[in-house]
TIDO-890336 format. One line per 10 residues: for each residue x, y, z of N, C-alpha, C, O, CB. Coordinates in steps of 0.1 Angstrom, whole numbers. Glycine has a CB too. Layout:
BEGIN
X,Y,Z,X,Y,Z,X,Y,Z,X,Y,Z,X,Y,Z  ...;
REM end
This chain:
BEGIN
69,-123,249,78,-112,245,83,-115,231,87,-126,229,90,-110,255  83,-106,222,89,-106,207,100,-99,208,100,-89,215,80,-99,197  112,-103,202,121,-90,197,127,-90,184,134,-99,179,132,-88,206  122,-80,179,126,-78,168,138,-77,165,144,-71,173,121,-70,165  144,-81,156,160,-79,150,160,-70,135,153,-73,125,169,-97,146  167,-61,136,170,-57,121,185,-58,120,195,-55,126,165,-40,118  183,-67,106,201,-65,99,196,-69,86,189,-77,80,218,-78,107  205,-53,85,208,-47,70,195,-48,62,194,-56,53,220,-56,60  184,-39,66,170,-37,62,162,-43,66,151,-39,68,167,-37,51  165,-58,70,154,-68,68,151,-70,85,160,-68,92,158,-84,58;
139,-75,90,136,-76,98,133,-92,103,128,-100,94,128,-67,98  137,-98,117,134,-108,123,130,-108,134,136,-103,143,140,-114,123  116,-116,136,109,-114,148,110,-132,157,106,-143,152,91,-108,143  116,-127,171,129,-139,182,118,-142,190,111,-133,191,146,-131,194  114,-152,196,104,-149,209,119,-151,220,130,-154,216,86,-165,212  115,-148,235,123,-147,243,118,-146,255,106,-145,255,130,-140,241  126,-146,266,117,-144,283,129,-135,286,140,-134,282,115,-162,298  122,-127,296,133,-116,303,138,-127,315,130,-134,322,125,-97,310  152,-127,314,156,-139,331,164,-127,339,166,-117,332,172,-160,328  170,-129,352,175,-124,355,181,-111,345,193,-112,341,179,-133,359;
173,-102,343,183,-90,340,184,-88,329,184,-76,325,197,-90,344  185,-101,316,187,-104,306,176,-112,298,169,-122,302,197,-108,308  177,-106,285,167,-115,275,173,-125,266,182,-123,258,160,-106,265  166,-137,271,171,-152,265,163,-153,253,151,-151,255,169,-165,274  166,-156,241,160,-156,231,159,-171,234,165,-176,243,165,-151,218  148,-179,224,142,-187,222,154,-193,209,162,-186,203,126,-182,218  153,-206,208,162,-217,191,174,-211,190,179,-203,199,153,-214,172  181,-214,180,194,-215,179,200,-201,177,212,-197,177,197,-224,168  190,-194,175,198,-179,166,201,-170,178,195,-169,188,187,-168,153  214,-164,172,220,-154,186,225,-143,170,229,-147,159,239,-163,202;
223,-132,175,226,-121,164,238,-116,169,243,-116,180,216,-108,162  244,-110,151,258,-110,156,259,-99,169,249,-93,173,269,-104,143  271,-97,175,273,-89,185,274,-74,183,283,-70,175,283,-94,190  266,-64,192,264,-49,185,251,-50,179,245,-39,181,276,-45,171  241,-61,172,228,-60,168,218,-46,176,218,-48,188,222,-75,170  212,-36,173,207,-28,178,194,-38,178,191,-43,167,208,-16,171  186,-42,189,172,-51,186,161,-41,193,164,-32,200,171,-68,194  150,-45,191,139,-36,193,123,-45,204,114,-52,199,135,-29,175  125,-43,216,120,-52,221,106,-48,227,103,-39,235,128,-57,231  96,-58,218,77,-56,222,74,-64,232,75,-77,231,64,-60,208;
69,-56,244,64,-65,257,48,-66,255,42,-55,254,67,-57,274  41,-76,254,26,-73,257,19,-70,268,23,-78,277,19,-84,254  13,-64,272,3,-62,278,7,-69,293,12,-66,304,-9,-66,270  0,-82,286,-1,-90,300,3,-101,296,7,-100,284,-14,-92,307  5,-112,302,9,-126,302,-5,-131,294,-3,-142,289,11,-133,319  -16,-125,292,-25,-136,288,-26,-128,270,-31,-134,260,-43,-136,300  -22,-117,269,-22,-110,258,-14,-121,243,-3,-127,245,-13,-96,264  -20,-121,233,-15,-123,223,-8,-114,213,-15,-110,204,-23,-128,219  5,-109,212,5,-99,199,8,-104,188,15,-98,180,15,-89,201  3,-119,184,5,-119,169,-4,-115,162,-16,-116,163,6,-130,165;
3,-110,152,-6,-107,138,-18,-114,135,-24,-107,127,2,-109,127  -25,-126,137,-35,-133,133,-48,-125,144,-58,-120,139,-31,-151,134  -45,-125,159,-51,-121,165,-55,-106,166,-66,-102,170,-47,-125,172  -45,-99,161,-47,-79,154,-57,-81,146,-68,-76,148,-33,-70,144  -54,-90,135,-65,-91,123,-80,-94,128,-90,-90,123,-60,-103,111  -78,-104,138,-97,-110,141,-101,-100,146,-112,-97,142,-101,-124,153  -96,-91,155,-100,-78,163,-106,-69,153,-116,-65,158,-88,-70,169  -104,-65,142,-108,-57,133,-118,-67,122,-123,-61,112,-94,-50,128  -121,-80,124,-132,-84,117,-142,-81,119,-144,-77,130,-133,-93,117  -155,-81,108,-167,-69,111,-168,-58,112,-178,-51,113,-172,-68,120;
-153,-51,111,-155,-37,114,-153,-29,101,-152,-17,101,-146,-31,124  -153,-35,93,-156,-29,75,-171,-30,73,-180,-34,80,-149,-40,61  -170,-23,62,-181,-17,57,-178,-21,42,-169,-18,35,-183,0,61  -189,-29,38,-184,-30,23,-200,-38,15,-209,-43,22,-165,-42,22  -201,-39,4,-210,-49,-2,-211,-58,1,-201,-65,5,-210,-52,-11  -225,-62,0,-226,-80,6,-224,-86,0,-226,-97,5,-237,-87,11  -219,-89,-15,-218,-96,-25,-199,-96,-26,-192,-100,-36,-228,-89,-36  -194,-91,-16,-180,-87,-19,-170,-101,-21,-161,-102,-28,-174,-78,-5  -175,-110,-13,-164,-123,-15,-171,-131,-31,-163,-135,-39,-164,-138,3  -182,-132,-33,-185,-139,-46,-180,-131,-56,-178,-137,-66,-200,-143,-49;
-177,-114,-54,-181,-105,-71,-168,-99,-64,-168,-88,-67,-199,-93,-76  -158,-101,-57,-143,-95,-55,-137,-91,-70,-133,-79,-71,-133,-108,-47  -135,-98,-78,-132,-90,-94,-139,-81,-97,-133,-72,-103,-132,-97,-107  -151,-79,-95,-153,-69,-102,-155,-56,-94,-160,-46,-99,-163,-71,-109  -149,-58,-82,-146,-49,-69,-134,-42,-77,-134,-31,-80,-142,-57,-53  -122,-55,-78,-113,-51,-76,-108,-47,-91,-99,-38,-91,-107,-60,-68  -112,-51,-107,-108,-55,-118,-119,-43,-125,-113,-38,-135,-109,-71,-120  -130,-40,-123,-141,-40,-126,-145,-51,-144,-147,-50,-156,-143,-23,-126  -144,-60,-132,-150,-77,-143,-163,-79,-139,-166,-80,-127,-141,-95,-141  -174,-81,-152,-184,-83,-147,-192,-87,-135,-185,-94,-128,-185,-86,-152;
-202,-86,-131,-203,-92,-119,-214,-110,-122,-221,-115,-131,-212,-77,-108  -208,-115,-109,-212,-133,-111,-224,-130,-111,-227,-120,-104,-207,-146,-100  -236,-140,-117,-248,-143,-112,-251,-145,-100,-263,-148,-97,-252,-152,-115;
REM end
């Protein structure tokens, strides 16, 4: 379980377990009291929702030049392209 915290724009992401009734955050931080938080359940117990694992999901699924990681400047800059 993640829960998100927002105070004053910025965002912080808590891990936590639901116990009895209530969500125990994880380390030292307790937000002040009144915090509005915003709480992401995954799926399942075996589910990952970190960001690293969203990103592998979507590897391969571009479409782009095969030359894209050696000639990336001139993708991105239009700088010559490498030998």
């Amino acid at each position: 379980m993640r829960i998100i915290i927002r105070i004053e724009r910025t965002y912080m992401v808590v891990s936590g377990k639901f116990q009895n009734g209530v969500v125990v955050l994880k380390g030292d931080y307790t937000p002040p009291e009144g915090t509005d938080v915003e709480v992401v359940v995954p799926d399942s117990e075996e589910s990952d929702p970190s960001f690293w694992n969203d990103l592998l999901k979507l590897a391969g699924t571009v479409d782009g030049p095969s030359d894209a990681s050696k000639n990336l400047d001139h993708y991105l800059y239009g700088l010559p392209k490498r030998p």
